[in-house]
C-alpha positions in Angstrom: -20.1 5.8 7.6 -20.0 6.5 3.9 -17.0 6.7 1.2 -16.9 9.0 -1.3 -14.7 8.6 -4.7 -14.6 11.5 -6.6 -12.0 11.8 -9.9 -10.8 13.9 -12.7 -8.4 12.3 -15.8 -7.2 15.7 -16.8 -6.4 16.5 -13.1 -9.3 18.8 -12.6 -9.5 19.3 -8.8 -12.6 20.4 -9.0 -14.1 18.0 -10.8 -12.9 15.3 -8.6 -14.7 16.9 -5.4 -17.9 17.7 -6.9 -20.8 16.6 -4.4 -18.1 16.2 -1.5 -20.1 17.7 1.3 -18.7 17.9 5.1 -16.0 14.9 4.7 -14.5 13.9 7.6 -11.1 12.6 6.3 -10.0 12.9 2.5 -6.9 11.7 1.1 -5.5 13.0 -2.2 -4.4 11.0 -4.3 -2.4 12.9 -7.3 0.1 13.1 -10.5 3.6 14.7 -9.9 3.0 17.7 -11.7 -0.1 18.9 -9.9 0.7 17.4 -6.7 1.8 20.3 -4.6 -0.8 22.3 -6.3 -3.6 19.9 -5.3 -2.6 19.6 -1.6 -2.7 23.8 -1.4 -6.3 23.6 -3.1 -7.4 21.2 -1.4 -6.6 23.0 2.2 -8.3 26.4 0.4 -11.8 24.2 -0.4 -12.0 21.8 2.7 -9.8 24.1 5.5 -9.2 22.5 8.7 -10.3 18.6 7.3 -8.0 15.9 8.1 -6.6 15.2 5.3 -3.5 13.0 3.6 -2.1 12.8 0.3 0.6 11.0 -2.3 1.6 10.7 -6.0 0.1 7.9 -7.5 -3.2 6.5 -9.6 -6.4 5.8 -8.1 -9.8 3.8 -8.9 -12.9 3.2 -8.2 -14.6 1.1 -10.8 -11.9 3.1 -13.4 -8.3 3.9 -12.9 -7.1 7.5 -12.7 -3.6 6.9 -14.4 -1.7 10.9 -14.3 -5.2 13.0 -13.1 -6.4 12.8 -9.4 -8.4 11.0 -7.3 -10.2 11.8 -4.1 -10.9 9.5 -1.5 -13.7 10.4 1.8 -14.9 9.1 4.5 -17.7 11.2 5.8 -20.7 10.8 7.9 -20.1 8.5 10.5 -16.5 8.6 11.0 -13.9 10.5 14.0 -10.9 10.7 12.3 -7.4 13.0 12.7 -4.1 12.8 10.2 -0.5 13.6 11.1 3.0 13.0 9.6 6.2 11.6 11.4 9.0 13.5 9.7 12.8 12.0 9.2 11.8 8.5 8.2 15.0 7.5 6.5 17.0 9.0 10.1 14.7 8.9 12.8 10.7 9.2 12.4 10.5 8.2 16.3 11.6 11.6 17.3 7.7 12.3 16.1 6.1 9.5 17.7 4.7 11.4 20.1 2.2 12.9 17.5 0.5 9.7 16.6 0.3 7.8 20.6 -1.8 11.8 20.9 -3.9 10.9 18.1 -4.4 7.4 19.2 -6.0 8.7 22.4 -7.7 12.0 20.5 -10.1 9.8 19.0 -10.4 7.3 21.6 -9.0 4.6 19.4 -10.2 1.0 19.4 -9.2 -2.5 18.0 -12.3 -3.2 17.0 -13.5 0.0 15.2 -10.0 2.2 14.2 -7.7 1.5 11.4 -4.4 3.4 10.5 -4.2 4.5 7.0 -0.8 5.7 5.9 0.9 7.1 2.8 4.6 6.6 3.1 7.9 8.4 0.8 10.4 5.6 0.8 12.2 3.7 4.0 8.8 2.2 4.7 10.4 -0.7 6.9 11.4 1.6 9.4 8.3 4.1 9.4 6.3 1.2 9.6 7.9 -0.4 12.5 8.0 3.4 14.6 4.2 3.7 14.0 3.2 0.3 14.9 5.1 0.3 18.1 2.4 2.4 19.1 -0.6 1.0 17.3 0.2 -2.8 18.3 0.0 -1.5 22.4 -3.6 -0.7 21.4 -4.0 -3.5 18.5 -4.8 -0.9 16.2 -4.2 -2.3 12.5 -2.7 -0.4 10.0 -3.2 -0.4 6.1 -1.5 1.7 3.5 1.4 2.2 0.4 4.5 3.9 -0.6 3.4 6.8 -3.6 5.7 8.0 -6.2 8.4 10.9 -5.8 9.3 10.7 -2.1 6.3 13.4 -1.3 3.1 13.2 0.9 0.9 15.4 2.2 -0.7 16.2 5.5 -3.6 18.7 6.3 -2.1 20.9 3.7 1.3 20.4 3.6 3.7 19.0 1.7 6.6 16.5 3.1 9.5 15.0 1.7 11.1 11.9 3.3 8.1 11.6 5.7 5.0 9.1 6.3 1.3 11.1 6.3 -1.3 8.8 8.7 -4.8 8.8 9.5 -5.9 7.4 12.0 -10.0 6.7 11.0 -12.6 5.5 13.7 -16.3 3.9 12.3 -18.6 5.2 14.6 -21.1 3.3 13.6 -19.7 -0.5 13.3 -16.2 -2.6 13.0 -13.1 -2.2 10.8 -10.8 -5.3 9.6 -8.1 -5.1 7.6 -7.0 -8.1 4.9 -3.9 -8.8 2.9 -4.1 -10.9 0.0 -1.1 -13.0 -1.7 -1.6 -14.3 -5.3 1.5 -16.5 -5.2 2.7 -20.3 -3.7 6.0 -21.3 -3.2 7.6 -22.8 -6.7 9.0 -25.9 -5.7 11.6 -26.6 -2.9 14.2 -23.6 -4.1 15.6 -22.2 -0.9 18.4 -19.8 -0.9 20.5 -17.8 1.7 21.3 -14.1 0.9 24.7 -13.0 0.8 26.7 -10.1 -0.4 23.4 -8.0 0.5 23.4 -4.2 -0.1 20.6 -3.3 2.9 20.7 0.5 1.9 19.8 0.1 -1.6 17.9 -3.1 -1.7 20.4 -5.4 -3.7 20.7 -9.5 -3.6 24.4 -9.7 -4.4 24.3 -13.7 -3.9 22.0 -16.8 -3.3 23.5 -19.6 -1.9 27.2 -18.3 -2.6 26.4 -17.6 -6.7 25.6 -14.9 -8.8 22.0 -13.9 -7.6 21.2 -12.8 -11.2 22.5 -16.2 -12.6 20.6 -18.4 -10.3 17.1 -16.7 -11.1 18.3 -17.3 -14.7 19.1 -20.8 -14.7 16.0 -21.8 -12.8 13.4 -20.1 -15.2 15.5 -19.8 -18.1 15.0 -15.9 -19.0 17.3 -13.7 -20.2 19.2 -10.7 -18.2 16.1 -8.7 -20.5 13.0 -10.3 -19.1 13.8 -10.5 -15.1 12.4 -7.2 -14.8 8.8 -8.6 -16.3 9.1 -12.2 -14.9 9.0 -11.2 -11.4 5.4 -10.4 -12.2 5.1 -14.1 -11.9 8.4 -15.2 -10.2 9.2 -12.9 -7.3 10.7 -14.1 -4.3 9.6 -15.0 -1.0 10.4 -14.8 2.6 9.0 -16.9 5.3 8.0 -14.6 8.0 6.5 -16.9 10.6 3.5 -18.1 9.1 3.2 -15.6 6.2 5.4 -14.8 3.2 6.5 -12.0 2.4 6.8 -10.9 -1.2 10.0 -9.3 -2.2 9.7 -8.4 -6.0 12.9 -7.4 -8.4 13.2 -4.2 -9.5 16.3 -4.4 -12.2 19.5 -6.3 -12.7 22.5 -4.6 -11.1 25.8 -6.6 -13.0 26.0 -9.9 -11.2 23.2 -8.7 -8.5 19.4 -8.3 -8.2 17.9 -5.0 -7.0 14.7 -5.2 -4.8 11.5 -3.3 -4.2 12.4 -4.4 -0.6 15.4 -4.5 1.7 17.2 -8.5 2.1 20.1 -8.7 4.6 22.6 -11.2 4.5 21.8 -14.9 6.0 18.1 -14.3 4.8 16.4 -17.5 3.9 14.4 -17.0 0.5 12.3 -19.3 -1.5 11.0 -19.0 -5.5 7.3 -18.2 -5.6 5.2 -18.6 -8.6 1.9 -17.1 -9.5 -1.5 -18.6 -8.4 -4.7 -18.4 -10.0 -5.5 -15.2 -9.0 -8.6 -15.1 -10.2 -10.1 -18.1 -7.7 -7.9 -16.1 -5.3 -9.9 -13.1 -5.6 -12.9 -14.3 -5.6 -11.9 -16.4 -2.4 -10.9 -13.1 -0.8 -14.1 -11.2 -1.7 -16.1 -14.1 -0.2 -14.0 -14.3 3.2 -15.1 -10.6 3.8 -18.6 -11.2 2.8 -18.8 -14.1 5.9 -16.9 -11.2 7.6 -19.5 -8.3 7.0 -22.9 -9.1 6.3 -23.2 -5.5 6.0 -20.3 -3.0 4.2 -20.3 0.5 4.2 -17.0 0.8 2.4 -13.6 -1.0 1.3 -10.3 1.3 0.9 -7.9 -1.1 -0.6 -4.2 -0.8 -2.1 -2.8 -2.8 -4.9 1.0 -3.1 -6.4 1.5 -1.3 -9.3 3.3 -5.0 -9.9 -0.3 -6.3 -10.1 -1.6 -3.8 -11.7 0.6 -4.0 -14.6 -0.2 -8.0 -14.5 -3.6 -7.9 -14.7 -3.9 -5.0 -17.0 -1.6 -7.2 -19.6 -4.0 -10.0 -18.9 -7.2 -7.4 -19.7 -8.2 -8.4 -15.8 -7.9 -4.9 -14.6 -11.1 -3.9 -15.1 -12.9 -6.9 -14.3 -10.8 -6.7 -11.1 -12.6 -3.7 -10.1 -16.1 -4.6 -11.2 -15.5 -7.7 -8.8 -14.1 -5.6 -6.1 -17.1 -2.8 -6.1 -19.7 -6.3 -5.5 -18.9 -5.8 -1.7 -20.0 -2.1 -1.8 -18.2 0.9 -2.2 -14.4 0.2 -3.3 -11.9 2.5 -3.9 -8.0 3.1 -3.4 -4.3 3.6 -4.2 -2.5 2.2 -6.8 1.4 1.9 -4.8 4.4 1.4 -5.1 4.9 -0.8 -1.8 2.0 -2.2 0.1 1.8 -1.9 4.6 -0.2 -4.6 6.2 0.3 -3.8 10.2 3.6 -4.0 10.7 4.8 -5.8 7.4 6.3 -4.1 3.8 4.9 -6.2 1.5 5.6 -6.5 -2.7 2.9 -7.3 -5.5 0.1 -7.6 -3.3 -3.6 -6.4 -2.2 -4.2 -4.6 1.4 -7.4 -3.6 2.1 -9.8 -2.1 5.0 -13.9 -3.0 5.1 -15.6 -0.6 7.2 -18.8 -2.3 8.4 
């Protein structure tokens, strides 16, 4: 199979498909003022290619900040996209659309990955589709884009999650999830006062969640929203962490990029060196894949705004391109199977 990456910074849709020739699967990847318009194009120039979409930048060796990016598989590939609707309600009214897909394409562990573009609530849209995918262990890769849109073969969806499901005819799929942090310390708190529906800490260990991150980095109420780039926090989920970054200070409380309920154990994580982490990631996947015919990967708009304010953006990419052809979504929540996952890396290598 072969990936194409084609890109426009003025949001030229037709400049970003140039030399796209029978695609088998292409997922849009837009700015919110041309989004809708894109997804209708698109349809027009590819009709009746499975396709998914979401507002958010792009990259290859380059980022695509507020144009578009297109991303293809072609040559090589089965593929079929779909959307479960109602995600913040009930997206398992639709989950008979994806177990058809599954068996459409004759899915397989070993060759078929789920890609999946998701409009908020991703906790629960990730747990209805991997119901499915785990029965068939089927792994599943994606984000969260901007607005609370997607898109799916043409169309436009609000409060929804847009999948693909993509089968390598010629060769394996694996998908990776990569953490830059370590736990800071032996900080461990439990979660109370918890707002699950909006995502805010109200208390850790019985005080004022805000005041505890204070006193233990010594920051003012200003810089939480930029420490968390180093200092997010962490939940053990058997043996993984999850990364649970802060989005703003609510009075007394923290609000999350992810939901905490109450009784939740946490611990302080601190940044690693990312760049031996990276390099130690790009190596495991070479022992993986002596041979690569593409890598679709996603990365937290958390680390992108890191590594861009250490000038590490760019030689991110270069790095990440070594292994072959790289290219992917810049989100605003990262899925790895069945996990929501803050301020990390989730990728796919097609062999």
């Amino acid at each position: 199979m072969k990936q194409f990456f084609g890109m426009s910074q003025s949001g030229n849709l037709q400049e970003a498909v140039r030399g796209l020739n029978n695609p088998q699967l292409i997922m849009l990847l837009s700015n919110s003022d041309q989004f809708e318009a894109h997804v209708k194009k698109l349809e027009e120039l590819y009709p009746q290619i499975p396709s998914i979409g979401c507002i958010g930048m792009s990259y290859d060796t380059r980022i695509v900040e507020k144009g578009v990016g297109i991303i293809a598989f072609y040559d090589g590939v089965s593929a079929t996209a779909n959307v479960l609707e109602e995600v913040s309600v009930m997206p398992v009214k639709y989950i008979e659309r994806l177990e058809r897909d599954v068996h459409t394409i004759n899915s397989s562990h070993e060759d078929t990955v789920c890609i999946d573009f998701c409009s908020g609530n991703d906790a629960c849209a990730l747990t209805t589709i991997y119901s499915v995918l785990k029965h068939h262990n089927i792994s599943l890769v994606g984000g969260t884009g901007d607005a609370g849109k997607v898109s799916a073969n043409g169309k436009v969806y609000e409060d929804a999650v847009a999948y693909a499901l993509v089968k390598n005819n010629h060769g394996k799929v694996k998908a990776y999830k990569e953490n830059i942090y370590h736990q800071m310390g032996n900080y461990r708190f439990i979660a109370s006062k918890t707002d699950k529906a909006n995502y805010i800490i109200g208390k850790l260990n019985g005080a004022s969640a805000k005041q505890v991150y204070q006193d233990i980095l010594h920051v003012s109420e200003k810089e939480i929203q930029t420490q968390t780039f180093k200092n997010p926090f962490g939940k053990i989920n058997g043996d993984d962490t999850c990364i649970i970054s802060i989005k703003e200070v609510n009075g007394n409380a923290l609000t999350c990029f992810r939901q905490v309920n109450d009784s939740d154990v946490l611990i302080m994580l601190e940044l690693g060196d990312y760049k031996a982490i990276v390099k130690d990631t790009i190596n495991t996947i070479r022992r993986d894949f002596p041979r690569i015919s593409a890598v679709f990967s996603v990365n937290c708009l958390f680390r992108y705004l890191l590594f861009t304010d250490n000038h590490y953006m760019n030689e991110y990419l270069q790095e990440m391109s070594a292994l072959g052809c790289h290219a992917g979504l810049v989100g605003y929540g990262e899925h790895y199977n069945n996990r929501f996952v803050n301020q990390s890396m989730t990728c796919v290598v097609f062999e």
